[in-house]
C-alpha positions in Angstrom: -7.6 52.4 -8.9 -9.0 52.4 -5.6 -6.1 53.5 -3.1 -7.6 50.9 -0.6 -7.3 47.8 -3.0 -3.6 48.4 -4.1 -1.4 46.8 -1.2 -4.1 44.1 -1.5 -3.5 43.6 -5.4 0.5 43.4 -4.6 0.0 41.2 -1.9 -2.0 38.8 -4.0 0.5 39.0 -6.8 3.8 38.3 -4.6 2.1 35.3 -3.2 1.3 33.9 -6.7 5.3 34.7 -7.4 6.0 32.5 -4.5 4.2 29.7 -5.6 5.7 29.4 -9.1 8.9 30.0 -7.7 10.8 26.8 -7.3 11.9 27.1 -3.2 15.3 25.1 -2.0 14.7 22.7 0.3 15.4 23.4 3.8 18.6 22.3 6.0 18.0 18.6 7.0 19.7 15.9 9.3 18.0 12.9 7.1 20.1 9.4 6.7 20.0 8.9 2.6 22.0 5.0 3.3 22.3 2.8 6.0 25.0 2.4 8.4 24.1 -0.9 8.7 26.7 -2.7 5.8 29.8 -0.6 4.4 29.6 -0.7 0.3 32.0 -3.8 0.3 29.7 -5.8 1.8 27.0 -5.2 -1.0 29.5 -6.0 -3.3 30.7 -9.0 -1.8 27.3 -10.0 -2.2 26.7 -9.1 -5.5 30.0 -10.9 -6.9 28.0 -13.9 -6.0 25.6 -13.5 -8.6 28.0 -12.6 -10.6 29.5 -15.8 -10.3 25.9 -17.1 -10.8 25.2 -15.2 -13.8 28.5 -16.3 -15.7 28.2 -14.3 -19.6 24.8 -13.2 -18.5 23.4 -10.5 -16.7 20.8 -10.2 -14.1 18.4 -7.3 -13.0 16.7 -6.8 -9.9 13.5 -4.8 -9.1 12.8 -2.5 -6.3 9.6 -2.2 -4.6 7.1 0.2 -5.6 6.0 3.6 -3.7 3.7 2.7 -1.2 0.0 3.4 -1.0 -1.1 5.3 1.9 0.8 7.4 4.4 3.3 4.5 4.9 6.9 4.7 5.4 9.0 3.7 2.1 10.6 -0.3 3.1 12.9 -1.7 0.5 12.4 -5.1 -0.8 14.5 -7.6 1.0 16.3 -8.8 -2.2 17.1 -5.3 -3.3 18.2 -4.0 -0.3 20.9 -7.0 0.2 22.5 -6.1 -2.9 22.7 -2.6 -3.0 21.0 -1.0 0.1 19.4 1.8 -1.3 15.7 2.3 -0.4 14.4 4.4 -2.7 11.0 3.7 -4.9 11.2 2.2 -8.1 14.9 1.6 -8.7 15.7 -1.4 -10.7 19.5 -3.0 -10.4 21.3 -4.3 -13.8 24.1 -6.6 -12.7 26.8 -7.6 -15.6 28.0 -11.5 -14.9 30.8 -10.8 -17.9 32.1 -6.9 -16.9 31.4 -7.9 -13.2 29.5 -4.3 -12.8 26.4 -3.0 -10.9 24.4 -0.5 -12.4 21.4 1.3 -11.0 18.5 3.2 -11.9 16.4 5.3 -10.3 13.9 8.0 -10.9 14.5 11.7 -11.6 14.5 14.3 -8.7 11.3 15.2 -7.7 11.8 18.8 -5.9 8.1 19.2 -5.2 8.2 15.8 -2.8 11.1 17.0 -1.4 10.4 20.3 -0.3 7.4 18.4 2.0 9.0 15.2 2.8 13.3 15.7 2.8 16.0 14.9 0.6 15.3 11.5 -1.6 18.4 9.9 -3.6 17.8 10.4 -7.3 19.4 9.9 -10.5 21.1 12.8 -9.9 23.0 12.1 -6.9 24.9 9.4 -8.6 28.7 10.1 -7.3 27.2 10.0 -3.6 25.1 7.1 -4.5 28.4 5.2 -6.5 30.4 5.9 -3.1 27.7 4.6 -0.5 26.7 1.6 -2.1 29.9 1.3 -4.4 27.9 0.4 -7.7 29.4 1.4 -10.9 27.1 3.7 -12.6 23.9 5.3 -11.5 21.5 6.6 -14.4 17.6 7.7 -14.9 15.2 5.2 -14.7 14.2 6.4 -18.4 17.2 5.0 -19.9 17.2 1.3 -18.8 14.9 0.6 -21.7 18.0 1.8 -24.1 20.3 -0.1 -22.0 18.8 -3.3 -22.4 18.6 -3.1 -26.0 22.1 -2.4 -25.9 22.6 -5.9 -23.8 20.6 -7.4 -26.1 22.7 -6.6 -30.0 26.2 -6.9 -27.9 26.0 -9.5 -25.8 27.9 -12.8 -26.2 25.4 -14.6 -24.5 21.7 -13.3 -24.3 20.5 -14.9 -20.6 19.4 -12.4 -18.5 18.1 -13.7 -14.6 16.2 -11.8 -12.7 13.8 -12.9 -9.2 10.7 -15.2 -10.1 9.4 -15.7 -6.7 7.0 -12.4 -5.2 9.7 -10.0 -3.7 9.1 -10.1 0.6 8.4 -7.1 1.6 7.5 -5.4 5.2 6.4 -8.3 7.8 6.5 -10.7 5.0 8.1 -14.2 4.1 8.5 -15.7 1.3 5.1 -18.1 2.1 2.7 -15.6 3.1 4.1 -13.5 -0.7 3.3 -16.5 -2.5 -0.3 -16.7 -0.8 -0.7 -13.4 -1.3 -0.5 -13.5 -5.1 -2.1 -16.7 -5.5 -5.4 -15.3 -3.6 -5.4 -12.5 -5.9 -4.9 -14.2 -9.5 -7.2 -16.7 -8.4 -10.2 -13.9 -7.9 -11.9 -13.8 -11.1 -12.2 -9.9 -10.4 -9.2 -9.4 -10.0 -6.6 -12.0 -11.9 -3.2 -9.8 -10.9 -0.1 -11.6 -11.0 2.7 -10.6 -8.9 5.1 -7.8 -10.2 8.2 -10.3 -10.8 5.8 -12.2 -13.4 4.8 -9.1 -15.1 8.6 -8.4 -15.2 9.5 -11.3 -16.4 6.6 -11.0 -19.4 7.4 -7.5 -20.6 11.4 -8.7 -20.8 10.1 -11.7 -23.1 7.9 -9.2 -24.7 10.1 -6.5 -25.6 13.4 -8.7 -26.1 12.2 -11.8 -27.3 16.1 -12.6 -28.1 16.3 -12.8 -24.0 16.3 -16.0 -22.2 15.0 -15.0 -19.0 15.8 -17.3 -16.0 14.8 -17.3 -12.5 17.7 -15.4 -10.0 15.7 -16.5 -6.6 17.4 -19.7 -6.0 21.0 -17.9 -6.6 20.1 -15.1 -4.2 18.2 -17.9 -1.3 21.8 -19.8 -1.2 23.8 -16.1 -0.3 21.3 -15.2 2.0 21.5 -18.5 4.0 25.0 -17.9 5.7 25.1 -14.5 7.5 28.1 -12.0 8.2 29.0 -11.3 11.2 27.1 -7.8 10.7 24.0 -9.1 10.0 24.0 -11.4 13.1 24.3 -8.3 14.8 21.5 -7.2 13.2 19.4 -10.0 14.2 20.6 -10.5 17.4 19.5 -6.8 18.4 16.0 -8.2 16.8 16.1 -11.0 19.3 17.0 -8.5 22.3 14.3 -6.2 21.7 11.5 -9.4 21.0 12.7 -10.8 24.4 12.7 -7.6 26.4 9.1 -6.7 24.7 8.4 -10.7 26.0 9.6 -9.8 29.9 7.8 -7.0 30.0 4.3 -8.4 28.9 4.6 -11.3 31.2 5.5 -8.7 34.4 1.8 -7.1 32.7 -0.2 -9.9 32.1 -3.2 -10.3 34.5 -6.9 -11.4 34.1 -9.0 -9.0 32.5 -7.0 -7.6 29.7 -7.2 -8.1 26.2 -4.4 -9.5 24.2 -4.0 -6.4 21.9 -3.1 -4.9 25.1 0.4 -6.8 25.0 0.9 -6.3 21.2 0.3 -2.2 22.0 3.3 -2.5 24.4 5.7 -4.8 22.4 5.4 -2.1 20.1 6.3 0.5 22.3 9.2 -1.5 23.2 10.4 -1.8 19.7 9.5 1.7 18.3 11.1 2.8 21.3 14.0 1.2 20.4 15.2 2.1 16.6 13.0 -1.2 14.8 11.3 -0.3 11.5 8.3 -2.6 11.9 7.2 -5.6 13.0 8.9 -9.1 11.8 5.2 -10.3 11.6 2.1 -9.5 12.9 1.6 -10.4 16.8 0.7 -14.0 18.1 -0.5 -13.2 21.5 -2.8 -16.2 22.3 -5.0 -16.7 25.5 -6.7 -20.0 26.4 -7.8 -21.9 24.0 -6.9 -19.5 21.1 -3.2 -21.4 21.2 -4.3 -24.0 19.3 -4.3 -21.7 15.7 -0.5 -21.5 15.7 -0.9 -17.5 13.8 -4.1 -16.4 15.5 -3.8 -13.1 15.3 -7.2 -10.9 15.7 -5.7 -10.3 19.4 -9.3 -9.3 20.6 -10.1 -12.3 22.9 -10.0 -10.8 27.4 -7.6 -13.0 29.1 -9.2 -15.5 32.0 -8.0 -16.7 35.1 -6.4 -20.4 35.3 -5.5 -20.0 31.4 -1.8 -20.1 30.0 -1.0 -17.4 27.2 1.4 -18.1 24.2 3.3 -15.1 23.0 4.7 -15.3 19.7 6.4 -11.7 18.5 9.1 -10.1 17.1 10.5 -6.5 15.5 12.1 -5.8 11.9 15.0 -4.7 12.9 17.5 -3.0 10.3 15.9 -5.3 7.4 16.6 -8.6 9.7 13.8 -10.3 11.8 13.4 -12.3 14.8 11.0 -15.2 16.2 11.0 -15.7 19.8 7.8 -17.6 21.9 7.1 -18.2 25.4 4.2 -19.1 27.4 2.7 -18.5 31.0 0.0 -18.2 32.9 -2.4 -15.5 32.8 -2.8 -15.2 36.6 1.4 -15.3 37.1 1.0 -18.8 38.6 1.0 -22.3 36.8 -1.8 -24.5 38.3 -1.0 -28.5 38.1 -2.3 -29.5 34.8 0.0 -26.4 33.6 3.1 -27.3 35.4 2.4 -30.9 34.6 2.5 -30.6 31.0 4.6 -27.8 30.4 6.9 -29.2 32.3 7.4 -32.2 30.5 7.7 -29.9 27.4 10.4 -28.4 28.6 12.6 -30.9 29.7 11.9 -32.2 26.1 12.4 -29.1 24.6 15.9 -28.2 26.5 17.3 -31.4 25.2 16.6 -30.4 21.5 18.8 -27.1 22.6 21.6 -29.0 24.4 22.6 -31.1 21.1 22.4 -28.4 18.6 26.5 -28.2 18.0 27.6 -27.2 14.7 29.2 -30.1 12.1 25.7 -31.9 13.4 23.0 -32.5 11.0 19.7 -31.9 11.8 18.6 -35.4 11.5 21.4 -36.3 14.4 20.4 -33.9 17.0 16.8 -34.7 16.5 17.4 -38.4 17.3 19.6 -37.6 20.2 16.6 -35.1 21.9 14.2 -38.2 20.6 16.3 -40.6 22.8 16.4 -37.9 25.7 12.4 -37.4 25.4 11.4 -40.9 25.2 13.5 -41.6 28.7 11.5 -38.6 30.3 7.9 -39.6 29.2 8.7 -43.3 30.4 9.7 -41.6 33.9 7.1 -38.8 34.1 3.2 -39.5 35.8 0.2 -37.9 34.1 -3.0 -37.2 35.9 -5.1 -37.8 32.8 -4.6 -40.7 29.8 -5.7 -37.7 27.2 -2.1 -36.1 28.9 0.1 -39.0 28.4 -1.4 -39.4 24.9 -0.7 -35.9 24.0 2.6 -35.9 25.5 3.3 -39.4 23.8 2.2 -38.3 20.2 4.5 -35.3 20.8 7.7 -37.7 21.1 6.8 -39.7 18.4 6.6 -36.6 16.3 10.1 -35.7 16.9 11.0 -39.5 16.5 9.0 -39.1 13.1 10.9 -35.4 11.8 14.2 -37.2 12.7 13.6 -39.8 10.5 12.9 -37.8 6.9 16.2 -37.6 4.2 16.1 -33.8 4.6 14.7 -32.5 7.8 14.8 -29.3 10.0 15.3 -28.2 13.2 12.8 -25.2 12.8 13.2 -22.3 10.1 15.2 -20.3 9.4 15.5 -16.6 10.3 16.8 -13.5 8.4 16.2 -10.9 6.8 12.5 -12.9 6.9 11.2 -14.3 9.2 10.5 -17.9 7.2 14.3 -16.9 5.8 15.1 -18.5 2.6 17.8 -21.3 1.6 17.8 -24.6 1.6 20.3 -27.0 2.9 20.4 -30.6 4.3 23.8 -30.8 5.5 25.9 -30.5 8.8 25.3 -27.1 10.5 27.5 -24.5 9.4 28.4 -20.7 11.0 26.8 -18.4 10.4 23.5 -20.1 10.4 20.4 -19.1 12.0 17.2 -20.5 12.5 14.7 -21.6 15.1 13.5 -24.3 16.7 9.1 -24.6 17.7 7.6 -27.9 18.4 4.6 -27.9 20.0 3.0 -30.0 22.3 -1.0 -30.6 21.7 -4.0 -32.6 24.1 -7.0 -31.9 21.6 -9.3 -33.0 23.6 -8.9 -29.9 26.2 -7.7 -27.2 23.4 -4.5 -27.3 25.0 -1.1 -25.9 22.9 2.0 -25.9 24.1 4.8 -24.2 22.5 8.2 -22.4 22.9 10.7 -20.8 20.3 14.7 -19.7 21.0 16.8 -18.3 18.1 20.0 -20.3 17.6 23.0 -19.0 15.8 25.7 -21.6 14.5 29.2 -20.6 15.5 32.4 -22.1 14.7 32.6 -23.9 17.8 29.2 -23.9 19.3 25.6 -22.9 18.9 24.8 -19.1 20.9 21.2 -19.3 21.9 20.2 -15.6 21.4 17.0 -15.5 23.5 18.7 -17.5 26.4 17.8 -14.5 29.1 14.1 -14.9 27.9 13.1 -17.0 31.3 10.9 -20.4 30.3 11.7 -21.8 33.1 8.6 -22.1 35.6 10.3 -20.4 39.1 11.8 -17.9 36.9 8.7 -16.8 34.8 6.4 -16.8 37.9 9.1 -14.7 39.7 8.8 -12.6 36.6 5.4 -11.9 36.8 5.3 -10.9 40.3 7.1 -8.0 39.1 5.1 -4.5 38.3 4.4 -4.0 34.9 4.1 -1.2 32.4 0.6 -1.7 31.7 -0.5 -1.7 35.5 1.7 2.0 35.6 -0.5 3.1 32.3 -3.9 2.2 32.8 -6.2 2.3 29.5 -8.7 4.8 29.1 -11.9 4.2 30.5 -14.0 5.8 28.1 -12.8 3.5 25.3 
């Protein structure tokens, strides 16, 4: 053999050892659970549907690995039982041994050598001490498992989630859209992954009766620990400070996108995960579609701009909104009629009190609203008429057997639960009503986050400035945009 070739040959060969080698995966400083909850709190919640399920059991599916280079995000429901964010897991709750079992996929030592330690099936003992579950197994064996359920078990219920699963920036309104645009394609037909659960359990274990878990799991979400306020009100901070700092950069000429690329910056910069929801930033007449969102509209002198925006926080949300003027000054048809909105809209958030229904507060702010239109002046009829229509509307929302004060806010931002009664702690939702003269394209609307307390309602976004000296005192302020001007050859 060539002398020359040799080294090359051995050379060649020890890299081809390498590769079939299996390599440990380096040192890492990756968080495999949240610090978020300790594991009593997941199974505080899970005794719930245990007490829900009764002889039954339930089971609960993850969400699936995503698509494209996008960070992993739990589903909301799986994550408030257990916490653990890992692909394709699947939770089997027992009503009648009052245990939680998971299971996950095998280890998969290639993915990890490129992206960091994942939890597996084979970490169970960490995984049983950080979520305090029972039993951790392969996702192979859950199959075997539920046949077992289904020869031993007393009674043969098993519930599990019907509703689409919310995911990252989604509610539970925009999932259901979602799967109803796409079965209703005719090239396309796919239901959501909670039906097709629900037919393979009916398939395989025809002795099953399947029922539907959401409403169970909507009724534990509704009243939050004192963690997960914590949770949300860190939300709220970083969607108010990302709403100070785009009014302090808001001037004529720029685009709307301009103020969602520095809310995100703000976030991100932060410790959120995502956005809540994708960005309402609304210039002049754009207002009027309450979830505009294309963002791409340049912003004009004289116009007001609604700002409606808000991080994912931890797996909780926030929904804060405030307008102002583009040019950092409100002219007098603004001041006019925001004005008027606001002194209606601050008496909607001085008789929120908790043990008060929703119905109750509405009528008082009704009664407070209907005194300031009959003492406020308009310039124009379409003004008064606008600003008369919007009174009547909270007359009108006071009046039905089971109103709201907004939404509610949670781990989505539409949150889930449904409740008619007296407000109760640990409730949180919002308040939006909007103010709307047609005729000009004019929308008028602002959006606080309220939590219930035991004694009183905290207003979370209360250092978000609305009021008119404050916002235009605001805005005379330098902003961060003006210190990082865009490129010019975009």
């Amino acid at each position: 053999m060539n002398r020359l070739r040799r080294p090359r040959l051995i050379l060649l060969a020890a890299v081809c050892l390498l590769t079939l080698v299996p390599l440990r995966a380096p040192a890492q400083d990756i968080p495999l659970f949240t610090s978020d909850f300790p594991p009593q709190e997941f199974a505080a919640r899970r005794a719930q549907v245990y007490d829900a399920d009764g002889e039954g059991f339930a089971l609960v599916q993850g969400a699936p690995a995503p698509s494209g280079y996008t960070r992993f995000r739990q589903t909301n429901e799986f994550y408030y039982l257990c916490g653990v964010e890992v692909p394709h897991a699947y939770l089997l709750l027992s009503g009648a041994q009052r245990t939680a079992t998971l299971y996950l996929p095998h280890r998969n030592e290639g993915r990890e050598r490129g992206e960091g330690k994942m939890l597996s099936a084979e970490d169970a003992e960490l995984i049983k001490r950080l979520s305090g579950v029972d039993a951790v197994y392969g996702l192979d064996l859950l199959g075997e498992h539920l046949g077992r359920f289904a020869q031993r078990a007393q009674t043969r219920v098993v519930w599990t989630p019907f509703s689409p699963a919310e995911g990252a920036s989604m509610s539970r309104d925009l999932a259901i859209r979602s799967v109803a645009d796409s079965s209703s394609d005719p090239w396309d037909g796919t239901t959501s992954r909670e039906a097709r659960l629900v037919e393979q359990l009916r398939a395989r274990f025809p002795q099953f009766e399947v029922k539907d878990l959401t409403p169970t799991l909507d009724q534990a979400r509704l009243i939050k620990s004192p963690r997960e306020i914590e949770l949300i009100r860190k939300a709220t901070r970083l969607s108010g400070l990302a709403l100070m700092e785009a009014m302090r950069s808001t001037e004529p000429g720029l685009t709307e996108y301009e103020l969602d690329a520095l809310a995100k910056y703000v976030y991100y910069r932060n410790g959120a995960q995502g956005d809540a929801y994708y960005s309402l930033i609304a210039s002049g007449p754009n207002a009027v579609f309450p979830h505009y969102n294309a963002g791409r509209r340049v912003m004009r002198d004289g116009e007001l701009l609604l700002m409606d925006y808000a991080p994912d926080y931890g797996y909780y949300m926030s929904d804060v909104t405030r307008m102002w003027p583009v040019n950092g000054k409100f002219g007098d048809w603004q001041r006019e009629l925001y004005g008027f909105y606001l002194e209606c809209y601050k008496a909607i958030l001085s008789h929120i009190r908790p043990g008060a229904t929703a119905a109750e507060i509405l009528k008082e702010a009704a009664a407070d609203a209907r005194r300031a239109l009959t003492r406020t002046k308009f310039s124009k009829p379409i003004y008064e008429a606008g600003a008369r229509a919007f009174v009547e509307n909270i007359e009108r929302v006071a009046a039905y057997p089971c109103t709201a004060l907004g939404h509610w806010v949670g781990m989505a931002t539409h949150d889930v639960g449904r409740d008619c009664g007296p407000l109760r702690a640990g409730m949180v939702f919002t308040i939006e009503p909007a103010l709307r003269v047609p005729e000009e394209k004019v929308y008028i609307r602002l959006e606080d986050m309220i939590v219930v307390g035991e004694k009183n309602a905290d207003i979370l976004t209360a250092f978000v400035p609305m009021d008119i000296p404050a916002v235009e005192q605001l805005m005379r302020e330098d902003g961060m945009l003006q210190r990082y001007p865009r490129d010019r050859e975009r």
